[in-house]
Every structure is written in C-alpha cells, then in structure tokens.
C-alpha positions as a LaTeX table, in Angstrom:
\begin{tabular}{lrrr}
\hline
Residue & $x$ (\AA) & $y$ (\AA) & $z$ (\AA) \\
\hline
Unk1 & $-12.04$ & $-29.57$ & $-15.30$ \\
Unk2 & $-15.68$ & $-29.72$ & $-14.33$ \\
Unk3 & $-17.37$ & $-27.51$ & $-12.19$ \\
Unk4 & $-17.97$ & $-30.28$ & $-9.84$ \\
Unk5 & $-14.17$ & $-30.74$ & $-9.44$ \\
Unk6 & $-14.08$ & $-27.10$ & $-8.48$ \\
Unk7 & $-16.12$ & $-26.83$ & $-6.23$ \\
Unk8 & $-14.79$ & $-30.38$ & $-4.74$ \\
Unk9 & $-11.31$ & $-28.56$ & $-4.47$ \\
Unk10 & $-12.48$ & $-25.62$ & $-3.21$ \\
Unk11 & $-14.03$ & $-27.57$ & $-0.51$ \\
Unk12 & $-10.93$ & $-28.85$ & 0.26 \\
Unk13 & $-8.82$ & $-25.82$ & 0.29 \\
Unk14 & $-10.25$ & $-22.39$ & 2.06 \\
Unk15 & $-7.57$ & $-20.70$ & 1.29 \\
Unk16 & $-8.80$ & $-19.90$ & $-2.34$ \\
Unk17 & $-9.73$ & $-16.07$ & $-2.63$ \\
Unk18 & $-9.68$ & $-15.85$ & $-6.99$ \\
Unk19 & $-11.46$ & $-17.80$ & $-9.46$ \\
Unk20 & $-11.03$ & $-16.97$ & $-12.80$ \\
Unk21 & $-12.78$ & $-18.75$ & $-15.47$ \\
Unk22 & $-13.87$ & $-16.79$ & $-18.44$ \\
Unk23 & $-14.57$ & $-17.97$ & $-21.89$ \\
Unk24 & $-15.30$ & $-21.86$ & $-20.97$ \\
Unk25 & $-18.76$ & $-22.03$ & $-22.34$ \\
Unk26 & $-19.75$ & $-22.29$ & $-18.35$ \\
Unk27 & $-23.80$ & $-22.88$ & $-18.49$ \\
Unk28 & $-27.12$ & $-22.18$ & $-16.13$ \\
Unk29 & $-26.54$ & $-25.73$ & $-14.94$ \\
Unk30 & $-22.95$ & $-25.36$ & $-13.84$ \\
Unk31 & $-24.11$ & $-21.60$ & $-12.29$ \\
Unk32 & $-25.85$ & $-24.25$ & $-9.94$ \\
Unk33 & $-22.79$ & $-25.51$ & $-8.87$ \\
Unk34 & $-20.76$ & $-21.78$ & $-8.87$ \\
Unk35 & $-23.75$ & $-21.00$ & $-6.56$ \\
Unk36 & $-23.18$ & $-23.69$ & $-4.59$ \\
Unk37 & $-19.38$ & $-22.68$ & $-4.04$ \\
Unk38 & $-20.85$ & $-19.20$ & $-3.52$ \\
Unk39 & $-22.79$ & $-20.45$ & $-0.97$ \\
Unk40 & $-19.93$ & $-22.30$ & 0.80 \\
Unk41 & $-16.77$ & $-20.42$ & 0.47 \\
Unk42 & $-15.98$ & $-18.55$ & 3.68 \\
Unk43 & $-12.41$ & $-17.03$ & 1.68 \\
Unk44 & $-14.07$ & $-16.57$ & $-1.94$ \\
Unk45 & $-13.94$ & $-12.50$ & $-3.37$ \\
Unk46 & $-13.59$ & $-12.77$ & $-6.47$ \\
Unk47 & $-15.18$ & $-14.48$ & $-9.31$ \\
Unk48 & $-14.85$ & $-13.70$ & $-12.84$ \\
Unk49 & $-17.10$ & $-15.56$ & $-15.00$ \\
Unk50 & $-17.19$ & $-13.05$ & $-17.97$ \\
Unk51 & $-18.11$ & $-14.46$ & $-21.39$ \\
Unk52 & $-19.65$ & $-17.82$ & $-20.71$ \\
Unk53 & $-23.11$ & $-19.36$ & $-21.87$ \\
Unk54 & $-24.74$ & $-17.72$ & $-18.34$ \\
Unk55 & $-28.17$ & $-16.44$ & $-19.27$ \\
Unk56 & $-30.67$ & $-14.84$ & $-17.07$ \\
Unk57 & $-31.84$ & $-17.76$ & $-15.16$ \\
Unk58 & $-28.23$ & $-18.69$ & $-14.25$ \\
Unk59 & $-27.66$ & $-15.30$ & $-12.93$ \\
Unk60 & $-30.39$ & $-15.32$ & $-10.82$ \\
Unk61 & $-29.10$ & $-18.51$ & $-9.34$ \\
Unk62 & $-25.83$ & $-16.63$ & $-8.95$ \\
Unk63 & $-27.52$ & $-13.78$ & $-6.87$ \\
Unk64 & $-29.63$ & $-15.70$ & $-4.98$ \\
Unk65 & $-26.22$ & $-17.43$ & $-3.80$ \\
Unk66 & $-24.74$ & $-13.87$ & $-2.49$ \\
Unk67 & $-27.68$ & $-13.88$ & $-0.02$ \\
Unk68 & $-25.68$ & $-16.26$ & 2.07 \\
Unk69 & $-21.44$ & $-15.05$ & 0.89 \\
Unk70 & $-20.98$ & $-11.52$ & 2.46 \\
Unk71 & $-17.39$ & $-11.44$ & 1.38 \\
Unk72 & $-17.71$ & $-12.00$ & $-2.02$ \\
Unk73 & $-16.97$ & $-8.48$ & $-3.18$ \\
Unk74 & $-16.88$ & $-9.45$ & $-6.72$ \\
Unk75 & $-18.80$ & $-11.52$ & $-9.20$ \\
Unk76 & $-18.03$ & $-10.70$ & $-12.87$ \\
Unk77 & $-20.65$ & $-11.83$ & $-15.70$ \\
Unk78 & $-20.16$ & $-9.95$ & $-18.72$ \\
Unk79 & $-20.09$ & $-11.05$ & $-22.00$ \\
Unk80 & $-22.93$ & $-13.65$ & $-20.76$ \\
Unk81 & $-26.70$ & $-13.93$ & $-22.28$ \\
Unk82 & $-27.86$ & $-12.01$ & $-19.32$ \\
Unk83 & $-30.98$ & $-9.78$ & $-19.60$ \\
Unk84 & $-29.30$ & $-7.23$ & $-16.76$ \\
Unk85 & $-33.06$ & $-4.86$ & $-16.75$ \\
Unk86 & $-34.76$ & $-8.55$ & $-15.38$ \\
Unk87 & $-32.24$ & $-8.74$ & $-12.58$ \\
\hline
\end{tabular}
C-alpha cells in the first residue's frame, strides 16, 4: 500500500485515530505525504513510524506538519536516520 493510498483513505474515513507502520522502508519523500495527512487529519494521535528510511530532512517535514495537527499527541520515529541534536 502506498502512502498515497493512505492518505487517500484517511481522507475518506475521519474516524482513524492509529497508524502504525514501522519497518516499511517509509522515505523523506513519502514523510511528504505523512505530513500531508498530518496536516489534514482532524482524529489522527498516534503515529508510529519507528524504523523506516526517515532521515533528518524527512523529520523536519514531519514537524513542520504538527504546526497545523494539535491533537496529534504522538509521532514515533525511532530507529530512523534522524540526526535528533539538528531538530
């Protein structure tokens, strides 16, 4: 399943709260579209994106997202490339 399709179905259905998708190689150009669903997800809280290919940049694309999601309590990214000291 693409990350496109995700965030297609989550468009579709507000009543997700839980994504969890860890160890699916999930890159800086699909955080793009994870920031997107960020972004647009009135009912998101939890997202658990723990060892993927996520480095730095992604993250920051991530973050930048939870400027405009104040429910998302968490975002997991462990076990990513992430350089947490630039963040």
């Amino acid at each position: 399943m693409t990350c496109e399709v995700i965030h297609s179905l989550l468009e579709q259905n507000k009543g997700i709260t839980r994504i969890v998708i860890r160890n699916n190689e999930i890159t800086d150009e699909d955080a793009i579209v994870f920031g997107k669903v960020i972004e647009n997800s009135a009912g998101l809280v939890y997202l658990d994106l723990r060892h993927n290919m996520i480095t730095t940049d992604g993250a920051i694309i991530l973050l930048k997202a939870l400027k405009q999601n104040h429910k998302l309590c968490d975002l997991l990214l462990a076990g990513n490339n992430i350089d947490f000291q630039l963040l």
